[in-house]
C-alpha positions as CSV (number, residue, x, y, z in Angstrom):
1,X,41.3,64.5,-35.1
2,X,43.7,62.7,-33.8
3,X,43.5,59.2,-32.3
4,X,45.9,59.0,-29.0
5,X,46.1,55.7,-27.5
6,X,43.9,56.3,-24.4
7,X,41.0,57.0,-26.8
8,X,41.6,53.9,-29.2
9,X,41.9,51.9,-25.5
10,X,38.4,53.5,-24.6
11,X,36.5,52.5,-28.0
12,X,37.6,49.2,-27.7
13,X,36.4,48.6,-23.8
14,X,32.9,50.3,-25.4
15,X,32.9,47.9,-28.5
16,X,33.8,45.2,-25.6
17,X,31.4,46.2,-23.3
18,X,28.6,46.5,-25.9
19,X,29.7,43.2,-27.4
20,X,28.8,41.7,-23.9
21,X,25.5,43.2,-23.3
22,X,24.8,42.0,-26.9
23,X,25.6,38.2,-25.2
24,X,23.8,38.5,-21.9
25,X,20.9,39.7,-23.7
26,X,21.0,36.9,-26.2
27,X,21.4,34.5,-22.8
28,X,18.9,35.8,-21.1
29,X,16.9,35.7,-24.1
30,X,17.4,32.0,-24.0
31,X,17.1,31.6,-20.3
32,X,13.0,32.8,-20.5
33,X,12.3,30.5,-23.3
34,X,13.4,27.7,-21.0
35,X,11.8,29.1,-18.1
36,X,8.4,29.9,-20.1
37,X,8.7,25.8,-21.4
38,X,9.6,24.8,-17.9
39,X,6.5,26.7,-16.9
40,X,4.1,25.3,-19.8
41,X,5.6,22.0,-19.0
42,X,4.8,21.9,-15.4
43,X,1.0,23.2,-15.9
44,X,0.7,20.1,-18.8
45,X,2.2,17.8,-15.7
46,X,-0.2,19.1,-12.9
47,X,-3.4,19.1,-15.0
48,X,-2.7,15.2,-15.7
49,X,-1.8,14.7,-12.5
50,X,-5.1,15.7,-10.9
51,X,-7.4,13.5,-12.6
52,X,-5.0,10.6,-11.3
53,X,-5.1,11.4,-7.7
54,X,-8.6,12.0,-7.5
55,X,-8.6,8.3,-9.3
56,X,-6.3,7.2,-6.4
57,X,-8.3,8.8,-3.8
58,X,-11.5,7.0,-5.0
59,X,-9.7,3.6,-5.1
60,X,-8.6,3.4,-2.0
61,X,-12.1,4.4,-0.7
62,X,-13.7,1.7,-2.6
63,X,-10.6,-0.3,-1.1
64,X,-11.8,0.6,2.3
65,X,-15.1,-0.5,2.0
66,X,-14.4,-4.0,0.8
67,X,-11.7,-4.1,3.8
68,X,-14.7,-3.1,6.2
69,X,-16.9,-5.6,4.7
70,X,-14.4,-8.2,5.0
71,X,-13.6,-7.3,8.4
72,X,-17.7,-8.0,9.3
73,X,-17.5,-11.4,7.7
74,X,-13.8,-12.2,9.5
75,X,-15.9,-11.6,12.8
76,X,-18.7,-13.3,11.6
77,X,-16.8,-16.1,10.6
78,X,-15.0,-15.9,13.9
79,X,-18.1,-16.0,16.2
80,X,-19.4,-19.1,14.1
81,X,-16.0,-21.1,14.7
82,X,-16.5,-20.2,18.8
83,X,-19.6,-21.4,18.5
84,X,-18.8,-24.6,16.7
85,X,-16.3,-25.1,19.2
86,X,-18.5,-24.7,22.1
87,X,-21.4,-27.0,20.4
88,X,-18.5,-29.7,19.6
89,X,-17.9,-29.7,23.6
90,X,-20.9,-29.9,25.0
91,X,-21.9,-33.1,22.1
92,X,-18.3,-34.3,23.2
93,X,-19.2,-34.3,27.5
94,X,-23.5,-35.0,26.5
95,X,-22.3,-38.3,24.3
96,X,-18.9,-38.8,25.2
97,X,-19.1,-39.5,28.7
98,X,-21.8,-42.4,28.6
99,X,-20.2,-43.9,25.6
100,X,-16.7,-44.1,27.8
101,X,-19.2,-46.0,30.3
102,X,-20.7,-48.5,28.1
103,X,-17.4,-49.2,26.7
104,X,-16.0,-49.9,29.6
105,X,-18.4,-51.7,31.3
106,X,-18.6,-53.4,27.9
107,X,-14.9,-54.5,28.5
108,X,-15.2,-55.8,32.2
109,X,-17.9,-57.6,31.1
110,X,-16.1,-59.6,28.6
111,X,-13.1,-59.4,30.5
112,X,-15.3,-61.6,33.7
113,X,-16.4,-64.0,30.6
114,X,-13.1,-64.8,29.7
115,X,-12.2,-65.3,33.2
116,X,-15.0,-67.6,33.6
117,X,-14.4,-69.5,30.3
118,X,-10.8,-70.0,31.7
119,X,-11.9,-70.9,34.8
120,X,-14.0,-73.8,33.7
């Protein structure tokens, strides 16, 4: 048997060629650990993930309801200051408006004493 050079040229492309299926198996090999880890990983992550969001999702309802109920005593709070107001006017014009009167009669009357004490 005799080698010639186009046969030596051919065993070492097959030698090459099977060294490189040898190495992309070995890579992909590698590659589906990752992507069964990756996989695993992300399951782990959305199981824990869950609980917390329902969590969230039930704070913020209880959050609501204390911002509703806050909101009723606001208004509540609100109507009582109007109502205030409007009782602190009408005591202001009821006892306000004679007690300008007295005072100033009050103060023509001394001012006409004075007079007269000057007067005399």
């Amino acid at each position: 048997m005799e080698w010639t050079l186009g046969g030596i040229a051919a065993i070492i492309a097959a030698l090459a060629f099977a060294y490189l299926v040898v190495r992309l198996a070995a890579l992909l090999g590698r590659a589906s650990t990752i992507l069964d880890e990756t996989a695993a990983s992300l399951r782990t992550t959305s199981e824990n993930v869950q609980p917390t969001l329902k969590g969230l999702t039930d704070t913020v309802t209880l959050t609501n309801d204390q911002l509703t109920r806050v909101d009723t005593i606001t208004s509540s709070v609100s109507t009582m200051t109007t109502n205030a107001s409007a009782l602190t006017s009408v005591a202001a014009a009821t006892v306000g408006s004679p007690l300008i009167k007295v005072a100033a009669f009050s103060y023509g009357v001394r001012t006409a004493v004075s007079g007269l004490k000057k007067a005399r």
